[in-house]
N, C-alpha and C positions, 0 to 999 in steps of 0.2 A: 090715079098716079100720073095718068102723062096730062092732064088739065095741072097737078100740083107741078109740074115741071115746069109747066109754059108760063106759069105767073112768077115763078122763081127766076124763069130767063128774063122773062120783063122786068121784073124789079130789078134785077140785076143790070141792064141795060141802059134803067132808065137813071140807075146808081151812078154809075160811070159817068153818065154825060154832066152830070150836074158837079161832079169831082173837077171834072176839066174843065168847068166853068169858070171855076173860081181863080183869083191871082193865088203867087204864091212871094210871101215875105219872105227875101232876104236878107239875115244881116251878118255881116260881113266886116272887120277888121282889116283886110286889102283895102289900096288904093285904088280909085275908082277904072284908074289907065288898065290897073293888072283883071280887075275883074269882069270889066266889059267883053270883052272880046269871046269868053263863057257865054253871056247874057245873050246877047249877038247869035248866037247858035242858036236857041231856041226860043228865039221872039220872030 
């Protein structure tokens, strides 16, 4: 059981990083002035 957990945490682990790797698309009907300033926060 605790060997089935530790491959579970790693997969899990190694899940995540590969999620935050990737971009993510936008799209958006706003003008670009109003939704920058969003964008801006988290780049």
């Amino acid at each position: 059981m605790n060997k089935f957990l530790k491959n579970v945490l790693f997969l899990l682990a190694c899940s995540v990083g590969a999620a935050v790797a990737q971009p993510v698309v936008v799209y958006s009907a706003r003008n670009e002035q109003l939704i920058k300033p969003l964008f801006d926060l988290y780049t």
